[in-house]
N, C-alpha and C positions, 0 to 999 in steps of 0.2 A: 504494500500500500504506500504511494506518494505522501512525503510529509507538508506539512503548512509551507507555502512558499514565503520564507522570508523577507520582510520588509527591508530591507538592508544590504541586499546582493550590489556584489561591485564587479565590474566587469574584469578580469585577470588575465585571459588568456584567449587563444581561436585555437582548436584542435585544425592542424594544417594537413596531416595526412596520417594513413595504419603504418605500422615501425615494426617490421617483422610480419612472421607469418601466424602470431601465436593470439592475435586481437590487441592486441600494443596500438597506442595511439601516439601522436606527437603532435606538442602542444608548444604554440608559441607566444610564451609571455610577453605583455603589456605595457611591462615593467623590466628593470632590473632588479625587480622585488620576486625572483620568481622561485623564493625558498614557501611562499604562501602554497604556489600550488605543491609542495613538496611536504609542506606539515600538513596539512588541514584533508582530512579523511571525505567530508560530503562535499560533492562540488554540486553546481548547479549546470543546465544544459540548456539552450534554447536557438534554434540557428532563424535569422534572420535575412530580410535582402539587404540590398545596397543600402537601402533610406531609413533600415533598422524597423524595417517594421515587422513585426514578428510570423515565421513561417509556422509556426508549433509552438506547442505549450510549453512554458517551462517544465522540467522535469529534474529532479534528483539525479545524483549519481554516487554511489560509493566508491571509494578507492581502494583496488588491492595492494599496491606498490606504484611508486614514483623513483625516479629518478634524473638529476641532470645529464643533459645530455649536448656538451656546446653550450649555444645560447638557447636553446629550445630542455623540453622535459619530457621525459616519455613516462607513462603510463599504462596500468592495467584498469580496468573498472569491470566490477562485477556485472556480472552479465554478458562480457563482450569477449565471445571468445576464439573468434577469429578473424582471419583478414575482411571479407566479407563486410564484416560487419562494425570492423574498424575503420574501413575504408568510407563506411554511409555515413559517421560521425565528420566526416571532413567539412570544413565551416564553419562549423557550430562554436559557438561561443559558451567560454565557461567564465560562470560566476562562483563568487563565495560570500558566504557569508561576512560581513563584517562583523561582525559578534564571533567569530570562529575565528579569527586573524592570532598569530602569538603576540604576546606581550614583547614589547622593545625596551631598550635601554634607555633612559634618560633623554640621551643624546640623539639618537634615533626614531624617524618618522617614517609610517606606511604614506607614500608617495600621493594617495587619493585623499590621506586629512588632510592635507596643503592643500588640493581643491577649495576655492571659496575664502579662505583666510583673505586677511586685508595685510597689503604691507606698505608699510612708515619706514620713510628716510629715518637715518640717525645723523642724516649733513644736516640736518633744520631743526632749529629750537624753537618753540616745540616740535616735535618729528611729524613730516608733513606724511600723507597719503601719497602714494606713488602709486597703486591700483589693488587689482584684485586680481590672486593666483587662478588661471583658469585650466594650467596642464603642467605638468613638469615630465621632462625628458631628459634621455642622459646621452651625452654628446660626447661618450668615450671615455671619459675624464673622471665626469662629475656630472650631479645631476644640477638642471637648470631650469629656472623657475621661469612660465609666461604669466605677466603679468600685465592684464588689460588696465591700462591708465583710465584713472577716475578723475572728474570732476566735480565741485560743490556746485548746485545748483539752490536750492532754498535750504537754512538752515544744515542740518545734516543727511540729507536728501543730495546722492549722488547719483548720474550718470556715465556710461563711457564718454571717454574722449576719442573723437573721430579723425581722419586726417582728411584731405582736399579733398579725395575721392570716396568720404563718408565710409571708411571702414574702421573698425575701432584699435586704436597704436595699442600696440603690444611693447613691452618692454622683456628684454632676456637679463637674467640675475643669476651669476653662479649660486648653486646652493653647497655654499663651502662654509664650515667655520668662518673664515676669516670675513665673509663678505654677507654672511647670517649667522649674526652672532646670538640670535634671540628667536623662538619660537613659542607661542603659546599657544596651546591646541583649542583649554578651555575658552580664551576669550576671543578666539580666532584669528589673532593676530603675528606678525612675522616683524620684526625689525631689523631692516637690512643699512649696511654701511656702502649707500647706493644715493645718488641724486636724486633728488623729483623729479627735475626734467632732464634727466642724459638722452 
């Protein structure tokens, strides 16, 4: 029996193709975060078209074994026990719970609570608004935060900022120690040693 679908699923991974002849799947994370699909036993399943709109129902899945594999992971999941049938999972998008995620260290962020945070210069006193996190990507390095620049419009009532051709300016911020020195999950907020307007 299918359990309650999750309020809380974060998109993790796309099952890219069967790995072996044995029902093995391979999965290619999202993230550089991709010890998630490696701990967390229930994944979630659901394949989609181009514009995300859903082909099928979500559905559970349990995990029998994972493993890194390169930049990709492969996997067994109960029930799938051959090529066949590894092969039909291809596209599919896997989700996990947020509530199922391990615990991190102090220091350490799952890449998707950065979504949504608001980040303040630490060049301006008081620390001005530079915008709001909308993806972080990792560019080999390090990962690196996009940040859609915000504007005050009435009291604390913001908008994006658009450029000539009305799209909205993104700003890129390494996410290193040295240039995010401050992150607070609870009050959503990031203080970066960054301009407002670079």
């Amino acid at each position: 029996m299918s359990e309650q679908i999750p309020d809380d699923l974060v998109e993790v991974g796309r099952i890219s193709d069967a790995y072996g002849v044995q029902g093995m799947i391979k999965v290619i994370p999202f993230s550089e975060q991709e010890t998630i699909l490696l701990d967390v036993d229930t994944w979630w399943l659901m394949r989609a078209d181009l514009k995300g709109k859903p082909l099928e129902s979500m559905r559970n899945a349990n995990l029998v074994r994972s493993r890194a594999q390169g930049s990709s992971v492969v996997a067994r999941l109960r029930g799938i026990a051959d090529r066949d049938q590894a092969q039909a999972l291809k596209g599919t998008t896997v989700y996990i719970s947020r509530a199922d995620f391990p615990s991190t260290d102090d220091d350490e962020f799952y890449w998707v609570d950065l979504i949504g945070c608001s980040v303040y210069s630490l060049q301006t006193d008081p620390a001005g608004l530079i915008g709001v996190v909308t993806e972080v990507s990792d560019n080999g390095a390090h990962g690196v935060l996009h940040v859609q620049r915000q504007q005050q419009i009435l009291g604390q009532q913001y908008e994006p900022m658009l450029n000539a051709k009305g799209k909205p300016i993104e700003v890129l911020i390494p996410f290193v120690k040295q240039t995010v020195p401050e992150v607070d999950l609870a009050k959503r907020t990031i203080f970066a040693d960054w301009p407002v307007d670079f």
